[in-house]
Backbone as JSON, one array per atom type, in Angstrom:
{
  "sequence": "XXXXXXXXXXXXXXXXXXXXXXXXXXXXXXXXXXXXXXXXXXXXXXXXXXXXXXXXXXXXXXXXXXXXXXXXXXXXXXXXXXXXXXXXXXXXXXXXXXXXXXXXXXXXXXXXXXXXXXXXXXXXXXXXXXXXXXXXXXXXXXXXXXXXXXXXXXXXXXXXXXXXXXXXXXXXXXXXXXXXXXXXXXXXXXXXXXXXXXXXXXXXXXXXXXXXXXXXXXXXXXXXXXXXXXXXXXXXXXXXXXXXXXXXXXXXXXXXXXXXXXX",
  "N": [[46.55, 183.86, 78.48], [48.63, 182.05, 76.23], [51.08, 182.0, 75.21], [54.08, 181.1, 76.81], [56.71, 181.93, 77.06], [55.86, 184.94, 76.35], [54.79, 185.84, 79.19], [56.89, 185.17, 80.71], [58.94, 186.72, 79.72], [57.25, 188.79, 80.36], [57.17, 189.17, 83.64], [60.14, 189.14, 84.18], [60.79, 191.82, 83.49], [58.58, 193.03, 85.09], [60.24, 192.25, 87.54], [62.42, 194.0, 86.97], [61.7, 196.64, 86.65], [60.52, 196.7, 89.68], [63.48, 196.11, 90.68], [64.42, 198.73, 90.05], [62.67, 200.99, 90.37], [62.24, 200.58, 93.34], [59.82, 199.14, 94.1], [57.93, 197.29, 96.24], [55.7, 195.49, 95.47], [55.76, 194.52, 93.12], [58.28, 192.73, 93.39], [57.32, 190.96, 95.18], [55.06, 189.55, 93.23], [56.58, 188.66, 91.98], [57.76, 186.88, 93.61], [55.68, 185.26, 93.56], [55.53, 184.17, 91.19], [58.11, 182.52, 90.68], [57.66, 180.69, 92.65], [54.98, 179.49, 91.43], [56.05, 178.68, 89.21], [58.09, 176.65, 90.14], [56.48, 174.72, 91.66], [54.61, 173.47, 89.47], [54.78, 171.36, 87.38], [54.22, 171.73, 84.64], [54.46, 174.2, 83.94], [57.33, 174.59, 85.19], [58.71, 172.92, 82.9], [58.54, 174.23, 80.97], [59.5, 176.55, 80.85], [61.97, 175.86, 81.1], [62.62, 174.49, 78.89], [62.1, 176.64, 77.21], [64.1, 178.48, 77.69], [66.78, 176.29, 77.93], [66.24, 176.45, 75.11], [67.01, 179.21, 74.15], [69.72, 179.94, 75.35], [71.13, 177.91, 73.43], [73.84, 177.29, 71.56], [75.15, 176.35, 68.86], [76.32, 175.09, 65.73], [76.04, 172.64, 63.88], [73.28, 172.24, 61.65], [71.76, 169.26, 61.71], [72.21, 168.56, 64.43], [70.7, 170.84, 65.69], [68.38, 170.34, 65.34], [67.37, 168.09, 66.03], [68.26, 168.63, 68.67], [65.54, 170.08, 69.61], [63.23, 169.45, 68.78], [63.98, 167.2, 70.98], [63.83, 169.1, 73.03], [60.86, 169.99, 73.08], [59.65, 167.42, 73.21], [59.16, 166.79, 75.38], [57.2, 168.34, 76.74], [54.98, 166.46, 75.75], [53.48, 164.81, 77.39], [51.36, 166.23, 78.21], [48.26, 167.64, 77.37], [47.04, 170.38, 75.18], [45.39, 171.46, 75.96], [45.7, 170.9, 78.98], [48.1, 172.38, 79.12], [47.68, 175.29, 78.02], [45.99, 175.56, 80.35], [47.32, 176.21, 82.45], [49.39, 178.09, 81.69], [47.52, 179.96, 81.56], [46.84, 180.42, 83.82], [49.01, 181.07, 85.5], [49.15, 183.67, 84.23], [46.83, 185.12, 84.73], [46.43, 184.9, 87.27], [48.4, 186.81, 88.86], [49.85, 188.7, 86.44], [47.12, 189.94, 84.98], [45.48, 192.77, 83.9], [48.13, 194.3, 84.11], [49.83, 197.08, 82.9], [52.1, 196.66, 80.19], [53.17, 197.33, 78.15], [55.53, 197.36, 74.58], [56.71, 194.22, 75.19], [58.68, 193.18, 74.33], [60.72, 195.11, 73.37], [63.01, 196.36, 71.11], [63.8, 193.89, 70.39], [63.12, 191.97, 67.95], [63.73, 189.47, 66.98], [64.03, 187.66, 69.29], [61.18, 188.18, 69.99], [59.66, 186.84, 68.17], [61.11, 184.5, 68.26], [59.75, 183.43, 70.83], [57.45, 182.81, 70.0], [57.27, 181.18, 67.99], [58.31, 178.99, 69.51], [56.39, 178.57, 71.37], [54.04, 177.83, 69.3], [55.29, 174.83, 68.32], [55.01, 173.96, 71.02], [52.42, 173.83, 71.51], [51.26, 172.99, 69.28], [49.54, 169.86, 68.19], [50.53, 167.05, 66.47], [49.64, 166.92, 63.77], [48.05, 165.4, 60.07], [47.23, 168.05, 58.75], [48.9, 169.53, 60.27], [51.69, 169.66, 59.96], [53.59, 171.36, 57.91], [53.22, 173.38, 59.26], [54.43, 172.96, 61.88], [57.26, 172.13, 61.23], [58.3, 174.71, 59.74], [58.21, 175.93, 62.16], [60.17, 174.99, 63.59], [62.03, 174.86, 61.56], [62.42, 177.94, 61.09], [62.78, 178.47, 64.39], [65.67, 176.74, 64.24], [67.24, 178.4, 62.58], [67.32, 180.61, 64.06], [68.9, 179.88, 66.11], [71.09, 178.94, 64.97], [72.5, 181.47, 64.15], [73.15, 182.78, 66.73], [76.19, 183.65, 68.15], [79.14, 182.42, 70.45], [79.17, 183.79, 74.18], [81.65, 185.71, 74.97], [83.07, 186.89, 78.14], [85.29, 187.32, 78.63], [86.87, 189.32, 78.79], [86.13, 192.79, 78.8], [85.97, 194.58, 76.71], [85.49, 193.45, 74.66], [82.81, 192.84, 74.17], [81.68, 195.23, 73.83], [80.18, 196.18, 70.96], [77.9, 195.75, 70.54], [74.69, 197.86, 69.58], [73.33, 200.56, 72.04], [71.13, 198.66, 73.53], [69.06, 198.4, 76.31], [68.17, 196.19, 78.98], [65.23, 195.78, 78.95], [63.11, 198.06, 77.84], [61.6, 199.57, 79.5], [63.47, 199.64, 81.66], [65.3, 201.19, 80.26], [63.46, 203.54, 80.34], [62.98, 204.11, 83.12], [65.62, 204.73, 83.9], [66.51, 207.08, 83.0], [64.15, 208.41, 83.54], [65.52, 208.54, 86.48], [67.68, 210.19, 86.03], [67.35, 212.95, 86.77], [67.2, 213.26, 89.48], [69.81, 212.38, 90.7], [72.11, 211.81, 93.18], [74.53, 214.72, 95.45], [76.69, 213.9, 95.37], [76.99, 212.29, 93.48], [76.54, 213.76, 91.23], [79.17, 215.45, 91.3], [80.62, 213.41, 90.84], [79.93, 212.79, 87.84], [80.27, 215.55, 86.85], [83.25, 215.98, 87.18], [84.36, 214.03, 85.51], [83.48, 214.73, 83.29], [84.82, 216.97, 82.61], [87.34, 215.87, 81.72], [89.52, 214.4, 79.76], [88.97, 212.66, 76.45], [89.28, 210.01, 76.94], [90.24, 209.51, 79.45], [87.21, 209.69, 80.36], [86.17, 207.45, 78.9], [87.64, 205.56, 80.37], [87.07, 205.24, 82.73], [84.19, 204.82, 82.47], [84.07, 202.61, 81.87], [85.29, 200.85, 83.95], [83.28, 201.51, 85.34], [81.68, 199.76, 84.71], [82.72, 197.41, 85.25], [82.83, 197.19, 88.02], [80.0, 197.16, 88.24], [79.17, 194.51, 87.32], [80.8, 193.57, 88.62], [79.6, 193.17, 91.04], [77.05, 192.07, 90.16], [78.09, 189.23, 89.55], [78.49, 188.71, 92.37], [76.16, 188.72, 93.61], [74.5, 186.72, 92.32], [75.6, 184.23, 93.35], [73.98, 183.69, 95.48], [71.73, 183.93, 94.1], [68.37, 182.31, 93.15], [67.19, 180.14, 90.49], [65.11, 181.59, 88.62], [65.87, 184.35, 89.55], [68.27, 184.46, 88.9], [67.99, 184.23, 85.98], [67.58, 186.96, 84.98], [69.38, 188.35, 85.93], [71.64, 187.74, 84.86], [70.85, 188.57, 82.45], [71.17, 191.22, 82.46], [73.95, 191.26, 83.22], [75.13, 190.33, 80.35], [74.03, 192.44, 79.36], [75.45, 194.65, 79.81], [77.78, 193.94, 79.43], [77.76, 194.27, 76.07], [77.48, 196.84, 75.97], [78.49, 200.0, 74.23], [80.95, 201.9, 74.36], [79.88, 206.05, 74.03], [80.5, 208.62, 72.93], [79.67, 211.15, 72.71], [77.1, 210.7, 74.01], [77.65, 210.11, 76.62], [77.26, 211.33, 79.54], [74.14, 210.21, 79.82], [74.58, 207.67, 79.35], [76.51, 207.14, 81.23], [75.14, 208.25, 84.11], [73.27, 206.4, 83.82], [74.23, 203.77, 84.07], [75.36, 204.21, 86.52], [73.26, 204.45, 88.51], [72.29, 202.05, 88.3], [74.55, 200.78, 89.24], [74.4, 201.54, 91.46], [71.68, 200.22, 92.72], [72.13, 197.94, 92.67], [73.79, 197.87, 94.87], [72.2, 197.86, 97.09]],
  "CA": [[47.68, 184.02, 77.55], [49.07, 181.06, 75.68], [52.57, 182.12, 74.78], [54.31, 181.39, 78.3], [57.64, 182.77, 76.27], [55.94, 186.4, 76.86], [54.71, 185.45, 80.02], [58.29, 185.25, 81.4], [59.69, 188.53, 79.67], [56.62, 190.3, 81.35], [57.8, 188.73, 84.71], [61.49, 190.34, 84.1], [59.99, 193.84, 83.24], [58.14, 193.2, 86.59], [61.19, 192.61, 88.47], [63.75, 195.05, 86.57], [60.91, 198.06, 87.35], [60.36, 196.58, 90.64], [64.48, 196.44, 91.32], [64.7, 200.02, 89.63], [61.95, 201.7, 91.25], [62.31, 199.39, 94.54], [58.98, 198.46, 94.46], [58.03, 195.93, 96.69], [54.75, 194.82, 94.86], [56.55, 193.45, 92.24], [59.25, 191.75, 93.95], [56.09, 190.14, 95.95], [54.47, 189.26, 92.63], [57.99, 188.03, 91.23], [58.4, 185.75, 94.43], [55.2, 184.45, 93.9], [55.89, 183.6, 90.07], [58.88, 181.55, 90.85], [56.57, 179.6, 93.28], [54.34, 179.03, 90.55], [57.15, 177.78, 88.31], [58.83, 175.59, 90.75], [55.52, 173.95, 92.41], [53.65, 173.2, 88.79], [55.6, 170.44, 86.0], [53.51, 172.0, 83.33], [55.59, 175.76, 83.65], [58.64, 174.42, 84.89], [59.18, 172.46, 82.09], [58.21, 175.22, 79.85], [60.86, 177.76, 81.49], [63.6, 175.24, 80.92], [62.87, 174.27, 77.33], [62.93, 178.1, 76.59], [65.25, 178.87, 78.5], [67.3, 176.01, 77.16], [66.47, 177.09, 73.14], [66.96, 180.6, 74.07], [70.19, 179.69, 75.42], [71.4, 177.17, 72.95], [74.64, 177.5, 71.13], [75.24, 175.04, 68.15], [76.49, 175.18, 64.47], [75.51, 171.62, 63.14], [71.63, 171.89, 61.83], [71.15, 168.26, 62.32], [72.23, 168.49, 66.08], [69.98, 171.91, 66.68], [67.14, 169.91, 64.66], [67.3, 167.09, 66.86], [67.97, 169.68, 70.35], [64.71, 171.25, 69.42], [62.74, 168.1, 68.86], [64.16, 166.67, 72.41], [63.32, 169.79, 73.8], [59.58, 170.2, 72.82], [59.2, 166.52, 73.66], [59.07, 166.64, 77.16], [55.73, 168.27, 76.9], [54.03, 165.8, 74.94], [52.63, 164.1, 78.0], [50.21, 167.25, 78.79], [47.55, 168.28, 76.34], [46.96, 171.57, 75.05], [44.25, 172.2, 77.23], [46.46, 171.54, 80.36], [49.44, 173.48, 78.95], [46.58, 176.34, 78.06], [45.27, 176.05, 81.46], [48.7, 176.54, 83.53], [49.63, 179.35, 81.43], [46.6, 181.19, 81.45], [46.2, 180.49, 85.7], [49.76, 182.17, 86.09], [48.63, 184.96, 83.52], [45.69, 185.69, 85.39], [46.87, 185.15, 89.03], [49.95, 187.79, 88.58], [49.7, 189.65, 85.45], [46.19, 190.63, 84.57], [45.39, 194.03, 84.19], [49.19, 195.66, 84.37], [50.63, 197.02, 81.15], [53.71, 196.33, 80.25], [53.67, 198.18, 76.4], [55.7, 196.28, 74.07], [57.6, 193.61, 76.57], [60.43, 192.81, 73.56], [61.16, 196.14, 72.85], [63.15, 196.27, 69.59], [64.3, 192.34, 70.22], [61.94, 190.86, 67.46], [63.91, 187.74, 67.08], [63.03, 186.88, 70.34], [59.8, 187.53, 70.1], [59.42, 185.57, 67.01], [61.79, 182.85, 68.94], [59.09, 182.82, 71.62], [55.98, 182.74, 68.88], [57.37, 179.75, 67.22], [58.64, 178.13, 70.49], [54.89, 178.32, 71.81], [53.8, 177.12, 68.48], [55.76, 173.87, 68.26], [54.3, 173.41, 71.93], [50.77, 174.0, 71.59], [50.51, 172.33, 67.79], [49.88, 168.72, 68.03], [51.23, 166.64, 64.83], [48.77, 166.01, 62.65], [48.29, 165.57, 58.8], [47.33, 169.48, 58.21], [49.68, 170.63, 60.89], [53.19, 169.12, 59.34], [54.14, 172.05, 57.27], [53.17, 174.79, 60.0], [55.33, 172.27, 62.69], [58.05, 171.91, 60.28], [58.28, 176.03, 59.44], [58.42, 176.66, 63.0], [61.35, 174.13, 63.69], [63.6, 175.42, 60.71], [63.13, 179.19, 62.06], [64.22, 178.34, 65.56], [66.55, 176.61, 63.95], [67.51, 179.85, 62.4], [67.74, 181.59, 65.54], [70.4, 179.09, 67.27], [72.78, 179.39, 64.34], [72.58, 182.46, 63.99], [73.8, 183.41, 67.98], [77.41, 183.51, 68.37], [78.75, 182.23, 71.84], [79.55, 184.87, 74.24], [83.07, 186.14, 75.62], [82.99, 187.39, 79.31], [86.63, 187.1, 79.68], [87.06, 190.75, 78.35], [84.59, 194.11, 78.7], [86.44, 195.23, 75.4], [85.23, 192.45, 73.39], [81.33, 192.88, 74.09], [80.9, 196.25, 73.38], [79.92, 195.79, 69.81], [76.23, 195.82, 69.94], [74.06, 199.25, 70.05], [73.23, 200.81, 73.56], [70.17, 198.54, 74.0], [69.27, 197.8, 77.37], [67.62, 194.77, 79.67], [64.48, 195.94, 78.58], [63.04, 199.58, 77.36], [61.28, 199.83, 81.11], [64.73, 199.75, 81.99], [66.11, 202.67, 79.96], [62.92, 204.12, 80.43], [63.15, 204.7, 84.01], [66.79, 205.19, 84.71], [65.77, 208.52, 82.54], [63.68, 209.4, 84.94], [66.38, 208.99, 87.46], [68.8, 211.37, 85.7], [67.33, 214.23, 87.24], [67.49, 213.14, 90.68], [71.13, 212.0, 91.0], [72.48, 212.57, 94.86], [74.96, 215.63, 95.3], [78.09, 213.07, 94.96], [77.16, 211.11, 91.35], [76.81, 215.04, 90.34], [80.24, 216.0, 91.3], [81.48, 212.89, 89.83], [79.9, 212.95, 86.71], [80.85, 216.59, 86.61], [84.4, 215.82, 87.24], [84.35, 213.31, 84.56], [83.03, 216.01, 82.14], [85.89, 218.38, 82.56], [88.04, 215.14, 81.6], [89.67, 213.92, 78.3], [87.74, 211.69, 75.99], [90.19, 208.66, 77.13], [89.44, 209.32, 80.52], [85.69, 209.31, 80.04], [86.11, 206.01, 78.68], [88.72, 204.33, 80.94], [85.89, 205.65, 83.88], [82.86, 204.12, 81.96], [84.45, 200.9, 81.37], [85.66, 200.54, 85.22], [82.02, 201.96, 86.83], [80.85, 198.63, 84.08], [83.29, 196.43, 85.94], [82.23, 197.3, 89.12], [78.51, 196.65, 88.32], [79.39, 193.19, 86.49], [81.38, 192.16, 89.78], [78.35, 193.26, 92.24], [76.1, 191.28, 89.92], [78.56, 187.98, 90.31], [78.58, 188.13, 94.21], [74.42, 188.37, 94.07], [74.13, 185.04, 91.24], [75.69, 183.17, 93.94], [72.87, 183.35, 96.54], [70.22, 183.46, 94.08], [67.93, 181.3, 92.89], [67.16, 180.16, 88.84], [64.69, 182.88, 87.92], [66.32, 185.95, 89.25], [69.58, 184.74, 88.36], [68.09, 184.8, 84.54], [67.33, 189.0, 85.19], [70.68, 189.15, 86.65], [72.25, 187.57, 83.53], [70.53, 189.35, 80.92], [71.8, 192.46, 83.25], [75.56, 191.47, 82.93], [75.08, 190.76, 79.41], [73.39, 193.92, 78.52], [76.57, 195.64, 80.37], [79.08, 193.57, 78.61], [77.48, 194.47, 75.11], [77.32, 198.27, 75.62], [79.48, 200.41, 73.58], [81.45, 203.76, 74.95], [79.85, 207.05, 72.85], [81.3, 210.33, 73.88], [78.17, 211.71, 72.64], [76.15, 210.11, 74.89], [77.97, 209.58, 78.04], [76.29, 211.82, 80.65], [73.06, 209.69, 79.88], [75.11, 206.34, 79.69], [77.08, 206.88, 82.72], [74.49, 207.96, 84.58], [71.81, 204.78, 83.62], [75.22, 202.62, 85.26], [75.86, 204.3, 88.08], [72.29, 204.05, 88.98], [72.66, 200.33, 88.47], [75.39, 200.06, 90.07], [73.23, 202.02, 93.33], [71.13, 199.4, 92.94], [73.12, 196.68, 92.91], [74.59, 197.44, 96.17], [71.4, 198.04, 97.8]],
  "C": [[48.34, 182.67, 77.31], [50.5, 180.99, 76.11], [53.34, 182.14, 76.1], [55.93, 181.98, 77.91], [57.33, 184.85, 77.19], [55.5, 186.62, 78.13], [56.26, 185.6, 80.6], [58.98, 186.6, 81.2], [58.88, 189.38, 80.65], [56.82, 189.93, 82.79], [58.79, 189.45, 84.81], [61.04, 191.47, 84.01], [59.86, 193.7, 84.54], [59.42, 193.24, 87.37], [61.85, 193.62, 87.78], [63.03, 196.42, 86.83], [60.88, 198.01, 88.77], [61.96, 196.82, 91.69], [64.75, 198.21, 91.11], [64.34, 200.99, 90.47], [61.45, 201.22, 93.04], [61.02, 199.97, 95.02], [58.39, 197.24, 95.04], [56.67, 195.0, 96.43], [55.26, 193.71, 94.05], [57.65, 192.66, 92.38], [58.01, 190.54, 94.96], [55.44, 189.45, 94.82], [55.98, 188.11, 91.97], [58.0, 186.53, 92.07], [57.37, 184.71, 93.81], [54.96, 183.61, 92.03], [56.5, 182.69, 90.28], [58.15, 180.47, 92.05], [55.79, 178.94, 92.71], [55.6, 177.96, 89.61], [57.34, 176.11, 88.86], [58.12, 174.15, 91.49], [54.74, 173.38, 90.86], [54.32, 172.76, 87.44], [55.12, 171.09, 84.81], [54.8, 173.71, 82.86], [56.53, 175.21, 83.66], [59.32, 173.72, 83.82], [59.4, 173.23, 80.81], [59.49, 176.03, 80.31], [62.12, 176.76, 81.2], [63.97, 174.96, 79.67], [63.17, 175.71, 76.36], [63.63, 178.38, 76.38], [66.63, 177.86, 77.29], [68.11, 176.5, 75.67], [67.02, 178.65, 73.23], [68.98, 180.56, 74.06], [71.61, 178.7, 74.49], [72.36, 177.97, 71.9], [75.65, 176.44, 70.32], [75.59, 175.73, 66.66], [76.07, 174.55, 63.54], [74.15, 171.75, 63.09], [71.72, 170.7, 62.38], [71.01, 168.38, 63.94], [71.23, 169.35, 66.76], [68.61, 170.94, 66.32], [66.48, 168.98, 65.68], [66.87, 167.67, 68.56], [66.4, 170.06, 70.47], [63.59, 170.17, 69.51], [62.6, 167.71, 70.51], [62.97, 167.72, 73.37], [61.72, 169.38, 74.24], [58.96, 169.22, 72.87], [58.95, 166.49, 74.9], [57.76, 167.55, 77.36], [54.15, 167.96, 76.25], [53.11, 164.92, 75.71], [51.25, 165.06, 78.95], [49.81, 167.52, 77.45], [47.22, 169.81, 76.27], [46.38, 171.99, 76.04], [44.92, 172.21, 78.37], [47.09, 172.21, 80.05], [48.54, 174.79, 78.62], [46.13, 176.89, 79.5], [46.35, 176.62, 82.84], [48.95, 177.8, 83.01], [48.61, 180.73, 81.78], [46.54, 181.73, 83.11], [47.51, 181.74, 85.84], [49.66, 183.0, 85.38], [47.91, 185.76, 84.49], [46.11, 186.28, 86.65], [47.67, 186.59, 89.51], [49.58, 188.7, 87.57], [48.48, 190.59, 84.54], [45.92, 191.85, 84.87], [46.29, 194.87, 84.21], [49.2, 195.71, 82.63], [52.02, 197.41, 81.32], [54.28, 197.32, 78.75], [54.37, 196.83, 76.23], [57.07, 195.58, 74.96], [58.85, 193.2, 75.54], [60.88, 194.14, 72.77], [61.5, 196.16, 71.71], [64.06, 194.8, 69.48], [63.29, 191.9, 69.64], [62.2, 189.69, 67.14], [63.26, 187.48, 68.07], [61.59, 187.04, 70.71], [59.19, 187.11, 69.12], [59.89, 184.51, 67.56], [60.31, 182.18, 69.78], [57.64, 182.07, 71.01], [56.17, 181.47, 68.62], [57.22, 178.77, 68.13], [57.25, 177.48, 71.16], [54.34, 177.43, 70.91], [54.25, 175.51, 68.32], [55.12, 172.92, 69.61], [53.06, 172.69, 72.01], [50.08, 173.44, 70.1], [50.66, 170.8, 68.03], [50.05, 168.42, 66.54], [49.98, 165.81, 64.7], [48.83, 166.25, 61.05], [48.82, 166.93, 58.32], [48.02, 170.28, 59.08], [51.04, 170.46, 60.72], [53.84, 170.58, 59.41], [54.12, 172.82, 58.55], [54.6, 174.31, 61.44], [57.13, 172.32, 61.98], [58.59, 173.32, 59.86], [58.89, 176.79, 60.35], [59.8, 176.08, 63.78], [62.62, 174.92, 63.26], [63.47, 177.05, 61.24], [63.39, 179.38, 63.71], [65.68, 177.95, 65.56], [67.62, 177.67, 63.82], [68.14, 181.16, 63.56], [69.2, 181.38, 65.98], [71.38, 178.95, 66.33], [73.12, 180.85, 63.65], [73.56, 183.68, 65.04], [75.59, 182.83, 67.59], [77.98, 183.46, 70.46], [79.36, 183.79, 72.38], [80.53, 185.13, 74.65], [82.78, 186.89, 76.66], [84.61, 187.63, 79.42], [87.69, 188.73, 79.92], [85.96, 191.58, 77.93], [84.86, 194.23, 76.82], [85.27, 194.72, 74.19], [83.56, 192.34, 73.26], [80.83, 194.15, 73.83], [81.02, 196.78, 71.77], [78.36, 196.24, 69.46], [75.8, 197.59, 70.16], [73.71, 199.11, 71.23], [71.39, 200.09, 73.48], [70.3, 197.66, 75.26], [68.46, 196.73, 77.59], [65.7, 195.12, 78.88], [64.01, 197.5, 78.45], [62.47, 199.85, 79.05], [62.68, 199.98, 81.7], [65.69, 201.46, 81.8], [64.89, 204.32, 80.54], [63.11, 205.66, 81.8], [63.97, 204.92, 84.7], [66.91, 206.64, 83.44], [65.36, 209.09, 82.76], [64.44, 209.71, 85.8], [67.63, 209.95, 87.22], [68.3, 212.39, 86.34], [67.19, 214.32, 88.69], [68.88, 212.23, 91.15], [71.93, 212.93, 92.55], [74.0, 214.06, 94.52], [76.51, 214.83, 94.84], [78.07, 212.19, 93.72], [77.28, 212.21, 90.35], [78.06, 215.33, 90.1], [81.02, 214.52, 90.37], [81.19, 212.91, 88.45], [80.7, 214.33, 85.82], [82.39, 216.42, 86.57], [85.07, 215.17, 85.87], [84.05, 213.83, 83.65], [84.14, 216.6, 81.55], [87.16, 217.13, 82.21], [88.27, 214.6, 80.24], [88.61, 212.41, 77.97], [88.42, 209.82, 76.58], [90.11, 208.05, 78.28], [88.05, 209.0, 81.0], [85.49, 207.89, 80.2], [86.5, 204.8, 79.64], [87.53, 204.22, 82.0], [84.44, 205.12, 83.42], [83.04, 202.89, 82.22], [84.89, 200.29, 83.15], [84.1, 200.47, 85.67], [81.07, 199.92, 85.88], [81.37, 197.46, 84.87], [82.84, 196.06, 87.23], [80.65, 196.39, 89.5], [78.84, 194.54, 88.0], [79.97, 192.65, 88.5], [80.27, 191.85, 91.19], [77.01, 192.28, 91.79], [76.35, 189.34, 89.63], [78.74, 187.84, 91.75], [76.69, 188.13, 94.12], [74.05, 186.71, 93.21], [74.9, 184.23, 92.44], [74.79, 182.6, 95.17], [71.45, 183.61, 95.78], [69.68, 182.77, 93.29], [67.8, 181.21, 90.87], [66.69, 181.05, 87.93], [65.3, 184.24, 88.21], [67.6, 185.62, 88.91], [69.6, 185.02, 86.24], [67.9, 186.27, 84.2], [68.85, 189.18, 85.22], [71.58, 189.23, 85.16], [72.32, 188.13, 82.38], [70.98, 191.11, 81.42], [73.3, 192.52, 82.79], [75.6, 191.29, 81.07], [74.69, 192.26, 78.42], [75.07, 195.22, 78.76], [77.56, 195.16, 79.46], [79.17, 193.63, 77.56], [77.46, 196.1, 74.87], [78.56, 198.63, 75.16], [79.81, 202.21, 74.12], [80.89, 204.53, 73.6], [80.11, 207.88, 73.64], [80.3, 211.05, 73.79], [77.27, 211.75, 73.66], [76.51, 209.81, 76.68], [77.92, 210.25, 78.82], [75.17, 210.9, 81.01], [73.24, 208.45, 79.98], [75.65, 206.03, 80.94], [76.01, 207.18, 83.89], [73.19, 206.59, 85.18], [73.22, 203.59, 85.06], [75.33, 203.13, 86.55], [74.58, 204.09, 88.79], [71.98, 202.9, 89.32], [73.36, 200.04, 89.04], [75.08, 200.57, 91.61], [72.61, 201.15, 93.46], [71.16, 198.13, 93.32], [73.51, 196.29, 94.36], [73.63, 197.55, 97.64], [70.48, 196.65, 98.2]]
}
């Protein structure tokens, strides 16, 4: 596999099934990813320039034009074929053979971000590759002024987006876990049932707080790759939106997370 972009999402899947369903395969396969990363200049440089662009929060084209450039310089001193041959080893080593289905769920920016991002990598500059170099530039570009930065400082203010979560493996299988909820997440949910719609809410928005503060005491003991899971975790929480409709199947997915969390 080329694209080390999807390479990394299917890594997260692996851990976020592996924390979900506390599997300890994939926390074993996870460790030994970030070993790969951290031991081999060719990935780690790749995971940071992503990471970076993925990250990146700018208004001025010239400045992202330039960011993007910098970036994608720093692996101009490996040739395709090595950057081919690192990706494919940790493909192989780790990920051959699972399925993951589609690993960007209904995020197709980012997996157009990662398409291009690869592209700009893996195209050296030559005559007939300008335009295609040049194409894939201005829609990353695209991407990074497009994000708006984010506000943590208030739950209120992030729940805006639709209920999508860390990844569909995510929603998938805290769906499964709705029907095995212990005899005490019953009575509270139940309790919370028989409760005005205001209450509902005030009780959603707390059990979100909760999770958010259990997933700042773990980012301080861990390391660069699971703290990017953890992140895209508190983001996903700080973007959900209360539906009254829905909140048996919402509150449940958190409180499960937040079981997990503390485990």
């Amino acid at each position: 596999m080329k694209n080390f972009g999807k390479i990394k999402n299917s890594f997260n899947i692996l851990l976020s099934e592996s924390i979900t369903l506390k599997k300890n395969e994939g926390k074993t396969l996870f460790k030994g990813y970030v070993k790969q990363i951290k031991e081999n200049k060719i990935l780690s440089t790749q995971f940071l320039i992503y990471k970076n662009i993925e990250d990146m929060v700018e208004e001025n084209e010239t400045k992202i034009i330039e960011l993007i450039k910098e970036n994608i310089s720093l692996m101009d001193k490996y040739s395709t074929k090595e950057i081919e041959k690192a990706n494919n080893s940790l493909f192989e080593g780790y990920l051959s053979g699972k399925e993951f289905g589609d690993i960007y769920g209904s995020n197709e920016k980012l997996k157009a971000l990662h398409e291009d991002i690869s592209k700009l990598i893996l195209t050296k500059r030559k005559a007939n590759t300008i335009n295609d170099i040049v194409d894939a530039t201005y829609r990353v570009s695209e991407y990074i002024k497009g994000k708006k930065p984010k506000s943590n400082d208030n739950i209120s203010e992030g729940l805006n987006v639709p209920n999508s979560m860390i990844t569909s493996v995510f929603v998938e299988k805290f769906n499964e876990k709705y029907k095995d909820l212990n005899e005490s997440e019953l009575k509270v949910v139940n309790l919370v049932v028989e409760s005005t719609s205001e209450e509902k809410e005030e009780f959603y928005k707390d059990t979100i707080r909760d999770c958010i503060t259990l997933i700042d005491e773990t980012l301080v003991s861990s390391d660069l790759l699971v703290k990017e899971s953890l992140l895209a975790a508190k983001d996903n929480l700080l973007r959900r939106e209360y539906n009254d409709d829905k909140f048996i199947k919402d509150i449940t997915k958190i409180l499960n997370l937040k079981k997990d969390l503390k485990q």
